[in-house]
C-alpha positions as CSV (number, residue, x, y, z in Angstrom):
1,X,-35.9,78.2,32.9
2,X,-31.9,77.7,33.5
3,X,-31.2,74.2,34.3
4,X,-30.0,75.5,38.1
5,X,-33.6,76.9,38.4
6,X,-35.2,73.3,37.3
7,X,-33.2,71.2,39.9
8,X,-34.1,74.3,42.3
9,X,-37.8,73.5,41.0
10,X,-36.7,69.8,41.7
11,X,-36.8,70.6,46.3
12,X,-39.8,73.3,46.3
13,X,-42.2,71.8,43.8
14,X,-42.0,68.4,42.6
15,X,-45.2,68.3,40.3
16,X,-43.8,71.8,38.4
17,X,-41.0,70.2,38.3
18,X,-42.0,67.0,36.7
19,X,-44.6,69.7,33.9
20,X,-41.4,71.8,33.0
21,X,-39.5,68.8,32.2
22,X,-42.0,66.9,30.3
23,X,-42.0,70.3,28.4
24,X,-38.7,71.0,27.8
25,X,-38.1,67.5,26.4
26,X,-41.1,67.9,24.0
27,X,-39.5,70.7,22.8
28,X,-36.4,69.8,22.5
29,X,-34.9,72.3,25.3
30,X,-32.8,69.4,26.4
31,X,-30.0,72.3,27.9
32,X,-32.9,73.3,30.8
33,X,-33.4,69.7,31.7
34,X,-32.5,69.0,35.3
35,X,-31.1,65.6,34.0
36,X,-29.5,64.5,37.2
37,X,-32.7,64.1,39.2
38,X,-34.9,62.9,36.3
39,X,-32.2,59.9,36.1
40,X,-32.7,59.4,39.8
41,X,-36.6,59.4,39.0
42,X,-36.5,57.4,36.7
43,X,-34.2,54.5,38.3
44,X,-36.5,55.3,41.3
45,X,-39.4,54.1,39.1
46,X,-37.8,51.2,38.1
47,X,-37.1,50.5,41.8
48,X,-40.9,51.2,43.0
49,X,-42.1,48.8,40.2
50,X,-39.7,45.7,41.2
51,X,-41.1,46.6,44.9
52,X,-45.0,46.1,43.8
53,X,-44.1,43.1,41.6
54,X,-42.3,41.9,44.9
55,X,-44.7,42.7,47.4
56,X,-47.7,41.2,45.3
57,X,-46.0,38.0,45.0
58,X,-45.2,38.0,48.9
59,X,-49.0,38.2,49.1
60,X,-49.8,35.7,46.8
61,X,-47.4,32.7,48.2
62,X,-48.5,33.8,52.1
63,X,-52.2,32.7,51.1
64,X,-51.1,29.8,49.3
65,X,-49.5,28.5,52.3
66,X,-52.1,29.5,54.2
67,X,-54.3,27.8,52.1
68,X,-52.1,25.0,52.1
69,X,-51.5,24.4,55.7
70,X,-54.4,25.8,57.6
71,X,-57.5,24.4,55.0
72,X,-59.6,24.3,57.8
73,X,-59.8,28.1,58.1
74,X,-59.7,28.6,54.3
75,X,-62.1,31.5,53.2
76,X,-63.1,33.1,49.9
77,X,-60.8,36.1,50.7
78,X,-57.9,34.6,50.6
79,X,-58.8,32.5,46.7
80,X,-59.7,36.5,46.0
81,X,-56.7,38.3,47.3
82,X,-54.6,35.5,45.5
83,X,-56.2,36.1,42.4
84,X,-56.1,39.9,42.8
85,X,-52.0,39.8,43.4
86,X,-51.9,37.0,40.6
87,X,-53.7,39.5,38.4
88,X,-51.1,42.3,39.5
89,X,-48.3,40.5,38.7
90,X,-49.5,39.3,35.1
91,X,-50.5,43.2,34.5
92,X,-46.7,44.0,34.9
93,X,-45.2,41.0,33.6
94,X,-47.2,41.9,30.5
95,X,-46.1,45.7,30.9
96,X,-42.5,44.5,31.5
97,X,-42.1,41.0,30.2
98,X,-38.2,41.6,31.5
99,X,-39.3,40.9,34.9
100,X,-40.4,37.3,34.5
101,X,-36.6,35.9,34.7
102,X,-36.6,38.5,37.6
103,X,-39.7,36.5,39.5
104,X,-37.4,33.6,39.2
105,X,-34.5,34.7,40.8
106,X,-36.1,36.5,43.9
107,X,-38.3,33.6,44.5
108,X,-36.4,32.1,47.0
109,X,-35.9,35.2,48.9
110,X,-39.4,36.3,48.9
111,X,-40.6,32.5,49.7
112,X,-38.9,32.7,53.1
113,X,-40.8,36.2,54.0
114,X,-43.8,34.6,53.0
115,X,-43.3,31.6,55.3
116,X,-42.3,34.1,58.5
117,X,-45.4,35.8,57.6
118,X,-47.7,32.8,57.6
119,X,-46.1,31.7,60.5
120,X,-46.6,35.2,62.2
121,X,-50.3,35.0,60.6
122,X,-51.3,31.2,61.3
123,X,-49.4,30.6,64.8
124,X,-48.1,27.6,63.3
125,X,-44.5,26.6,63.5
126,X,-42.4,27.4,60.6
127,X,-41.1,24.4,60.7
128,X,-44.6,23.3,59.1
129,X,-43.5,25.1,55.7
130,X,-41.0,23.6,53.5
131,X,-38.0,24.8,53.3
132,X,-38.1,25.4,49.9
133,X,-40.5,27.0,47.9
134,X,-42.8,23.9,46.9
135,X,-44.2,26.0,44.0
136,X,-43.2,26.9,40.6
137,X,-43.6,30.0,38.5
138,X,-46.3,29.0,36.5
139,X,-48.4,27.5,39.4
140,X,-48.0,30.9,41.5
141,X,-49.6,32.5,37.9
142,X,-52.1,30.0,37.2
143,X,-55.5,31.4,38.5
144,X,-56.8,27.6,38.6
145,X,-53.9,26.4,40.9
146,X,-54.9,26.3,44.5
147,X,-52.6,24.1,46.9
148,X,-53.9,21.1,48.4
């Protein structure tokens, strides 16, 4: 298969493409590989996985606040979805120990989504959050850590 037919392959059917390219660069056929779109798939993966790690950690600091700021309506799913996202973020930290400096420098960022969530979620105020996220790293991680 030319490589025109592979990145044709690439708009009508995404799955053949993905088994003729696995293929070709098991055998070595690297002139049929559509290499343009398996770059953009594979940036694109890179993309989806800092998107999960984000999302997961969004979830996580939302019930900690929550937990935080509105103990009175504390329930177990909310100690089980923050162990479940802990538990998600460890599994790719540990698949991709390159995003921990990563989880550092989008905490800030994420920490003020969290807090319009919970504020969306709790009807509270936001100015009842800190400004700042009152939590470190290894606190969000640690399965024992629950907020007072």
């Amino acid at each position: 298969m030319t490589q025109a037919k592979q990145r044709l392959l690439y708009e009508t059917d995404y799955l053949q493409w993905i088994e003729t390219t696995v293929e070709h660069l098991k055998s070595g056929n690297h002139s049929y590989i559509d290499w343009d779109n398996l770059i953009e798939e594979i940036e694109d993966m890179g993309r989806s996985e800092q998107h999960r790690l984000e999302s997961n950690l969004v979830i996580v600091l939302l019930h900690l606040l929550k937990w935080q700021y509105q103990s009175e309506k504390r329930t177990g799913s909310w100690e089980a979805s923050i162990l479940e996202h802990r538990r998600r973020i460890k599994k790719a930290l540990q698949a991709s120990p390159s995003f921990k400096p990563y989880l550092e420098t989008i905490l800030s960022e994420l920490y003020i989504a969290a807090t319009k969530q919970a504020k969306a979620e709790t009807g509270l105020p936001i100015s009842t959050f800190p400004m700042e996220c009152p939590y470190e790293v290894p606190s969000i991680l640690n399965d024992d850590f629950l907020p007072d």
